[in-house]
TORLUM-532788 format. One record per atom (N, C-alpha, C, O): residue number from 1; residue in one letter; atom name; x, y, z. Coordinates in nm, 3 decimals, always signed. Layout:
! residues N
- NUM, A, CA, X, Y, Z
...
***
This chain:
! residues 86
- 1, X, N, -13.301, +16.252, +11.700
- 1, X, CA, -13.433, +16.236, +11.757
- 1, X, C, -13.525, +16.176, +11.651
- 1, X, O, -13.529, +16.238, +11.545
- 2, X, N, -13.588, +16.083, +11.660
- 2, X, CA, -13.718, +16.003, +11.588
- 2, X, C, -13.809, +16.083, +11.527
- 2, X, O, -13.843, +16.190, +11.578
- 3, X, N, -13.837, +16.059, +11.461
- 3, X, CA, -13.967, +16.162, +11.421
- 3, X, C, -14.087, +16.083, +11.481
- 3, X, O, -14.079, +15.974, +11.537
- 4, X, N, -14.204, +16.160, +11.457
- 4, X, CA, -14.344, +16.158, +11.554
- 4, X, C, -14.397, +16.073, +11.519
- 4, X, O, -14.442, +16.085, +11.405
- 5, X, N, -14.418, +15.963, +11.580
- 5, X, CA, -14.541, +15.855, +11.531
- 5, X, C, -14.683, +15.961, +11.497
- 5, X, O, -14.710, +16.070, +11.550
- 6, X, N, -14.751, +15.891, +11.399
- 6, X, CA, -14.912, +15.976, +11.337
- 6, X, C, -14.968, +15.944, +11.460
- 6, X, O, -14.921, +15.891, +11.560
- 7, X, N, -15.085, +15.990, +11.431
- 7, X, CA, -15.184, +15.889, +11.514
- 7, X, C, -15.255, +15.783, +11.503
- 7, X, O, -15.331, +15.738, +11.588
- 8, X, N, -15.225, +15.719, +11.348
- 8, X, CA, -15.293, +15.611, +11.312
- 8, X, C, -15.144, +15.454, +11.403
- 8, X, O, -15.172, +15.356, +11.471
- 9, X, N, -15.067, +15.482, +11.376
- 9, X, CA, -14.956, +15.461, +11.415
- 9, X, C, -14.937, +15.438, +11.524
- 9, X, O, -14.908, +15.321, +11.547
- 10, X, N, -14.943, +15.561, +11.677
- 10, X, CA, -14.941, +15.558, +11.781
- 10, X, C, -15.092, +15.437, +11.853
- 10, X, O, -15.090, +15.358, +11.947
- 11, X, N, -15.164, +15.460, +11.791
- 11, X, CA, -15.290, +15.362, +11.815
- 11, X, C, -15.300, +15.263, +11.784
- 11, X, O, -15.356, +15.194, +11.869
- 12, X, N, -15.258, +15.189, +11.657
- 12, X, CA, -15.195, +15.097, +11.646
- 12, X, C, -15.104, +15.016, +11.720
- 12, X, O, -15.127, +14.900, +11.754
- 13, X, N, -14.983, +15.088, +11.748
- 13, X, CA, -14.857, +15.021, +11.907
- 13, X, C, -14.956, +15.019, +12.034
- 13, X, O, -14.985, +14.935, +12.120
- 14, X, N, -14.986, +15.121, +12.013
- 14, X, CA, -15.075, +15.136, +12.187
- 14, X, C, -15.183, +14.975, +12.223
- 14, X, O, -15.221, +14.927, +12.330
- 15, X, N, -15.203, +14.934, +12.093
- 15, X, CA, -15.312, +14.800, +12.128
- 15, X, C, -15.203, +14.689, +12.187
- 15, X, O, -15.230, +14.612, +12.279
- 16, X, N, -15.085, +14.693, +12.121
- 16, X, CA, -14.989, +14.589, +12.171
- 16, X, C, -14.877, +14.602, +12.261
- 16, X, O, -14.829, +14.511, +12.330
- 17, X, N, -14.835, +14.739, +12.255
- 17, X, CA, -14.757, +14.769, +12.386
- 17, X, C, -14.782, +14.883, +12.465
- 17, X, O, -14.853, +14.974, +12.422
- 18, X, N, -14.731, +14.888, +12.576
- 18, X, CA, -14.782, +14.993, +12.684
- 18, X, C, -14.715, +15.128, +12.695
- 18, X, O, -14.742, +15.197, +12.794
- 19, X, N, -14.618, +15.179, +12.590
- 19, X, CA, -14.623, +15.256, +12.560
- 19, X, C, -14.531, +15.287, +12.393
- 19, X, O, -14.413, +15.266, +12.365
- 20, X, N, -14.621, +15.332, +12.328
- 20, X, CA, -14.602, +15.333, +12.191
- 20, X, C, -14.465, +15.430, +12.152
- 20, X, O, -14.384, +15.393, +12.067
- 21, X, N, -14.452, +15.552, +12.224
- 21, X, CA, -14.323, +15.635, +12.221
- 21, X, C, -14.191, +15.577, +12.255
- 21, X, O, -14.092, +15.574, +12.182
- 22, X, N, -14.205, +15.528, +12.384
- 22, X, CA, -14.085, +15.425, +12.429
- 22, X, C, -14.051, +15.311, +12.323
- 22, X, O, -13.935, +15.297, +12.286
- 23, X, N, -14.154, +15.228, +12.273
- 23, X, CA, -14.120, +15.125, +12.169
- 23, X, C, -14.045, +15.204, +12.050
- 23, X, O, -13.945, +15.155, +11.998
- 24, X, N, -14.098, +15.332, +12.006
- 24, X, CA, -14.051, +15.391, +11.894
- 24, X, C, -13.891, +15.407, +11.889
- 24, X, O, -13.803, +15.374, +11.810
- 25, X, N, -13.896, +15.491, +12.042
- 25, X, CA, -13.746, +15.538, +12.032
- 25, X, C, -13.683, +15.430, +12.097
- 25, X, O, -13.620, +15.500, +12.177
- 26, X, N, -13.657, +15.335, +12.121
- 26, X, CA, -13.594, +15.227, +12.109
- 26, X, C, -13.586, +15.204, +11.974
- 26, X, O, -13.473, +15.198, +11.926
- 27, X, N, -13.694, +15.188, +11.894
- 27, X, CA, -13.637, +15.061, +11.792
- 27, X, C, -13.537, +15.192, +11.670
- 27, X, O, -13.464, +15.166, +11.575
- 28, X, N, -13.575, +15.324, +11.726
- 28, X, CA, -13.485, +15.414, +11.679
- 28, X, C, -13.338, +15.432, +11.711
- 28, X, O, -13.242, +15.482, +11.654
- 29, X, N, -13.361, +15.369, +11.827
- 29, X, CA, -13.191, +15.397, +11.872
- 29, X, C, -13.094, +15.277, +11.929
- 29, X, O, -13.000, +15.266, +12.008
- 30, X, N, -13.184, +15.179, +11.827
- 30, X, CA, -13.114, +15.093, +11.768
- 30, X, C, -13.006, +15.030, +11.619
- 30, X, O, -13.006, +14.938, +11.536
- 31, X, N, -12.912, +15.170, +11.664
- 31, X, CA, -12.813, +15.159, +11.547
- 31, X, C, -12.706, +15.131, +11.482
- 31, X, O, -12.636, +15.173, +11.389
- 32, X, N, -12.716, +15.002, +11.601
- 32, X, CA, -12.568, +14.945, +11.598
- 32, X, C, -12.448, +14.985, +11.695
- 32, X, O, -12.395, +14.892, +11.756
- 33, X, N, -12.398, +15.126, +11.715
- 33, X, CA, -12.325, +15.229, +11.806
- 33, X, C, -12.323, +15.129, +11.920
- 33, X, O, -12.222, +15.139, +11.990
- 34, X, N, -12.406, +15.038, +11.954
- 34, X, CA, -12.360, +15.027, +12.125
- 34, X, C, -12.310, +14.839, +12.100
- 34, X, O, -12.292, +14.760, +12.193
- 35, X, N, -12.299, +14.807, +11.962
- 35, X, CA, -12.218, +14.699, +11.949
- 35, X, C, -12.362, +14.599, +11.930
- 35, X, O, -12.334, +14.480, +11.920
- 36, X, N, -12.472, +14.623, +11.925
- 36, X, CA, -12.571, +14.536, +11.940
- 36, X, C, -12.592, +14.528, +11.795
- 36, X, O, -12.515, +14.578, +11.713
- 37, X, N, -12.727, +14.446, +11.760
- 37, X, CA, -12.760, +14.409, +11.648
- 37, X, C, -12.840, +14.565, +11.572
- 37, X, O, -12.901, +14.631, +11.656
- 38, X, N, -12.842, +14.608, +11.461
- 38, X, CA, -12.894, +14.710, +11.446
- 38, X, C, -13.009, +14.698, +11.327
- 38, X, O, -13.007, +14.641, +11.218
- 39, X, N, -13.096, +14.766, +11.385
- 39, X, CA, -13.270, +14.751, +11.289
- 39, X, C, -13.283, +14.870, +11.217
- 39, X, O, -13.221, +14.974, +11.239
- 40, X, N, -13.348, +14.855, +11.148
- 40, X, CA, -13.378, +14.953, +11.011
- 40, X, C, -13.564, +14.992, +11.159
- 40, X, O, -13.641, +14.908, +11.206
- 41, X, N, -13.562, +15.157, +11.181
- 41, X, CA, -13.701, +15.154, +11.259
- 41, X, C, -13.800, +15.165, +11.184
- 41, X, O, -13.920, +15.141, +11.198
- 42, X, N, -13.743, +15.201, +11.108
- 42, X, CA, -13.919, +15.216, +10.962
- 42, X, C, -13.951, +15.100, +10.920
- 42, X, O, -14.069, +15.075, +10.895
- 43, X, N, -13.857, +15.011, +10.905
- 43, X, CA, -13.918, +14.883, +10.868
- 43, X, C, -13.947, +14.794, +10.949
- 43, X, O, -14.019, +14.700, +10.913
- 44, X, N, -13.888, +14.806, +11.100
- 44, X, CA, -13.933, +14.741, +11.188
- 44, X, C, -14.111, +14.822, +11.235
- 44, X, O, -14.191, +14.749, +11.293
- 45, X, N, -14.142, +14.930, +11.212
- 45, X, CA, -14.259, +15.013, +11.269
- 45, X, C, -14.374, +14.972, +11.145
- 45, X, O, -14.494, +14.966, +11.169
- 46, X, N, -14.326, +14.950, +11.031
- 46, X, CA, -14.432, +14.900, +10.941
- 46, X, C, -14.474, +14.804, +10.912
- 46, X, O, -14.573, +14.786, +10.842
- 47, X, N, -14.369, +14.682, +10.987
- 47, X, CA, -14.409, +14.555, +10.998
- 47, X, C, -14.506, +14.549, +11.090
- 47, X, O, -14.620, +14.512, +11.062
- 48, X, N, -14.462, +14.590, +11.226
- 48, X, CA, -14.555, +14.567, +11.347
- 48, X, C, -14.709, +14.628, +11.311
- 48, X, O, -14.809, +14.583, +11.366
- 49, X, N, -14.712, +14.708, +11.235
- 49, X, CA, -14.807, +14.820, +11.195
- 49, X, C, -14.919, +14.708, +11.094
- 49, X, O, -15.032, +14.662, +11.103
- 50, X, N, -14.786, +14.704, +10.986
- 50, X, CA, -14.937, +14.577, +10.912
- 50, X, C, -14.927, +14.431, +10.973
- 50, X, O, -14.967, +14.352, +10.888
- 51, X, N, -14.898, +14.384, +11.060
- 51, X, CA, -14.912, +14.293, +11.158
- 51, X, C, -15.044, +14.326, +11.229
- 51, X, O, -15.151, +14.273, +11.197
- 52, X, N, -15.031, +14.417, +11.327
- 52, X, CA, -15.149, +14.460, +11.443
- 52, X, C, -15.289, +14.543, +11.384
- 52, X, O, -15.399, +14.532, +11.438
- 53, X, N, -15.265, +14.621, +11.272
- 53, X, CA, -15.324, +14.675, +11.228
- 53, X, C, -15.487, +14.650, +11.234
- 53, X, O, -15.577, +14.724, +11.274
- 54, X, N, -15.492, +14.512, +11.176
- 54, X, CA, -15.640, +14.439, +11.181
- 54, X, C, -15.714, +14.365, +11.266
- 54, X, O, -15.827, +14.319, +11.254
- 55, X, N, -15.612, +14.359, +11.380
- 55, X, CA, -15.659, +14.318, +11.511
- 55, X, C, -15.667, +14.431, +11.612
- 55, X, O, -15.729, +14.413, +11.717
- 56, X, N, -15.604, +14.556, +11.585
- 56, X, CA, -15.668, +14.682, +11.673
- 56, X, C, -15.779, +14.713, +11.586
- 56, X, O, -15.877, +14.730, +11.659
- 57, X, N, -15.808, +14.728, +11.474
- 57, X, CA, -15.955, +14.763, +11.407
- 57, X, C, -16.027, +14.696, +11.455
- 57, X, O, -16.092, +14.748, +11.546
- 58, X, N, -16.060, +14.537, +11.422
- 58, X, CA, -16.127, +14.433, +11.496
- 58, X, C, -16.172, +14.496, +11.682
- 58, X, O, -16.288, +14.515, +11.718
- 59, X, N, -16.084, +14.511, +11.747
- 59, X, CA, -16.060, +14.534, +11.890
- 59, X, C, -16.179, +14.641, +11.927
- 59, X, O, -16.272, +14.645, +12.007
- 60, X, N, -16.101, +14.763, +11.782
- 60, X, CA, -16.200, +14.894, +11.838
- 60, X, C, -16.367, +14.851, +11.766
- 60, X, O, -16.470, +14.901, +11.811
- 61, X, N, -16.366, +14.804, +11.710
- 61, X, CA, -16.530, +14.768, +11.627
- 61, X, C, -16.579, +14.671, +11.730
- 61, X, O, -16.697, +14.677, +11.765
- 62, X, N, -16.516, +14.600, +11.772
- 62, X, CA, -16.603, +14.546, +11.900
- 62, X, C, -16.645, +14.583, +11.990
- 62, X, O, -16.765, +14.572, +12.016
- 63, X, N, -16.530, +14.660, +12.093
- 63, X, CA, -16.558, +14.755, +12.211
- 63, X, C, -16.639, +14.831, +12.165
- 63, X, O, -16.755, +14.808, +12.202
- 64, X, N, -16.623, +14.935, +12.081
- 64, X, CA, -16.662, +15.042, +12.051
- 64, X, C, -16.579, +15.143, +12.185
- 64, X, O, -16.458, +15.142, +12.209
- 65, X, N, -16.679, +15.220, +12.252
- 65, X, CA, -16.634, +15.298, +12.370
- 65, X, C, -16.582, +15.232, +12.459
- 65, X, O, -16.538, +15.311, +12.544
- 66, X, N, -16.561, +15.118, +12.488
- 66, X, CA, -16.532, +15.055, +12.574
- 66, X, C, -16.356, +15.013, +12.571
- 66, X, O, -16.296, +14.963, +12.666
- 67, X, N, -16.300, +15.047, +12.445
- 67, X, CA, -16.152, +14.922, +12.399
- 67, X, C, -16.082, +15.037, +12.455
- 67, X, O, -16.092, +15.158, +12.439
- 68, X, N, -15.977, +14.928, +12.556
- 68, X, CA, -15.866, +14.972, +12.641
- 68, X, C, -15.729, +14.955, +12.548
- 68, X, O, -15.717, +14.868, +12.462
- 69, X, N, -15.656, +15.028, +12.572
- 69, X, CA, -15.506, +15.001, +12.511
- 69, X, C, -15.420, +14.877, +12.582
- 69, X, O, -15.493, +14.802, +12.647
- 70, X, N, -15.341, +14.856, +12.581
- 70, X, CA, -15.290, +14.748, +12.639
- 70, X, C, -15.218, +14.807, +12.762
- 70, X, O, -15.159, +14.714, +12.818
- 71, X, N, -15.199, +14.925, +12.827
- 71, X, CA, -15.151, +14.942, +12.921
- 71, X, C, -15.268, +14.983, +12.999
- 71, X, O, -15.252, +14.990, +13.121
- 72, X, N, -15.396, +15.013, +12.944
- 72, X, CA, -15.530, +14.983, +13.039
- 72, X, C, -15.561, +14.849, +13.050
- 72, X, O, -15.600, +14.800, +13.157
- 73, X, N, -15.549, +14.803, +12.976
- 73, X, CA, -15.590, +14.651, +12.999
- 73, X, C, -15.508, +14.608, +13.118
- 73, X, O, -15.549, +14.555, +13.221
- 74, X, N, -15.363, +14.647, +13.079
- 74, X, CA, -15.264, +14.581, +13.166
- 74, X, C, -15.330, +14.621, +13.281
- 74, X, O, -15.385, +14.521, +13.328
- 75, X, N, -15.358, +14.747, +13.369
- 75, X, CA, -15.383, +14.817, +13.466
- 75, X, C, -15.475, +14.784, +13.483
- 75, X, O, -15.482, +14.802, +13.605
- 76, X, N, -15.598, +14.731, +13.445
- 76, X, CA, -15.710, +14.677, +13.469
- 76, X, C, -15.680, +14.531, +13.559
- 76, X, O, -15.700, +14.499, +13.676
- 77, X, N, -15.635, +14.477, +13.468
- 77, X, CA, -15.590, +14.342, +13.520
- 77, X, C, -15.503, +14.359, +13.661
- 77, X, O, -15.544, +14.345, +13.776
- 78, X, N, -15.393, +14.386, +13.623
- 78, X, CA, -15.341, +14.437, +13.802
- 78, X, C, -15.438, +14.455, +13.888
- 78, X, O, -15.446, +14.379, +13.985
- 79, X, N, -15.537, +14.568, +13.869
- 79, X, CA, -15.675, +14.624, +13.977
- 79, X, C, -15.717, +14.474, +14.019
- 79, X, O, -15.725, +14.419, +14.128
- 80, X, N, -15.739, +14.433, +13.895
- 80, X, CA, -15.839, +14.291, +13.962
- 80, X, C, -15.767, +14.168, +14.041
- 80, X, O, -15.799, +14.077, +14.117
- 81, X, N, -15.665, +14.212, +13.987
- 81, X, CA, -15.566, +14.053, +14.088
- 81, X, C, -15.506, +14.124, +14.211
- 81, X, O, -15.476, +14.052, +14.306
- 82, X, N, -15.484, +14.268, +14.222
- 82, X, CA, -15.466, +14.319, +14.360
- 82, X, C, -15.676, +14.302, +14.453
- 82, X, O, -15.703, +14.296, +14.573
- 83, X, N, -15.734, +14.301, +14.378
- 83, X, CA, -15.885, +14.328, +14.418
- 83, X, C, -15.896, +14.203, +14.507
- 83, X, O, -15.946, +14.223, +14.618
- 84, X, N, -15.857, +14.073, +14.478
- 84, X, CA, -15.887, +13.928, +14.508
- 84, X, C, -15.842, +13.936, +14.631
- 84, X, O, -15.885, +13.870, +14.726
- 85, X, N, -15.713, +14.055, +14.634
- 85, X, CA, -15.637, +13.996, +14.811
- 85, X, C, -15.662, +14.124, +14.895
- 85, X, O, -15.593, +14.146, +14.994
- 86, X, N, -15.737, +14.187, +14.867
- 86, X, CA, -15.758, +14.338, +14.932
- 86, X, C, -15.887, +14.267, +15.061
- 86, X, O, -15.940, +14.343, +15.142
***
C-alpha cells in the first residue's frame, strides 16, 4: 500500500488531475509485475510536484476563494455544455 500523499502534495495533483489518490496509487503500482514499463513513484510524484507546483500557487493567489481543482473545473464545464442543450 502507498503511503499518504501530505496535503501540500494532494493539492498540488488535485490542480492537474481529478483525482490525486487514484494518480498516486497508480504510479505506485507501477512495478513492473504486470510486464509493463516500471516507474520509480517518488520520483515520478516529485517531478509532477515541482512541475505544477507554481502554477497551482499562481491559480490559488488569483482565485483566492474562488480556485476550483481540476475535477471542479472539469464538472463545471460539463454543467455548462450540458446547460447550452437543456
Amino acid at each position: 500500500m502507498p503511503r499518504s500523499l501530505t496535503a501540500r502534495e494532494t493539492a498540488v495533483l488535485a490542480h492537474v488531475v481529478v483525482n490525486p489518490v487514484a494518480w498516486w496509487t497508480h504510479a505506485c503500482s507501477r512495478d513492473g509485475s504486470d510486464g509493463h514499463h516500471a516507474i520509480n513513484a517518488e520520483a515520478a510524484l516529485a517531478a509532477k510536484i515541482a512541475k505544477q507546483a507554481s502554477k497551482y500557487d499562481a491559480a490559488v493567489a488569483a482565485d483566492g476563494t474562488d480556485y476550483q481543482t481540476r475535477a471542479e473545473r472539469d464538472a463545471a464545464e460539463l454543467a455548462a455544455e450540458q446547460a447550452q442543450w437543456d
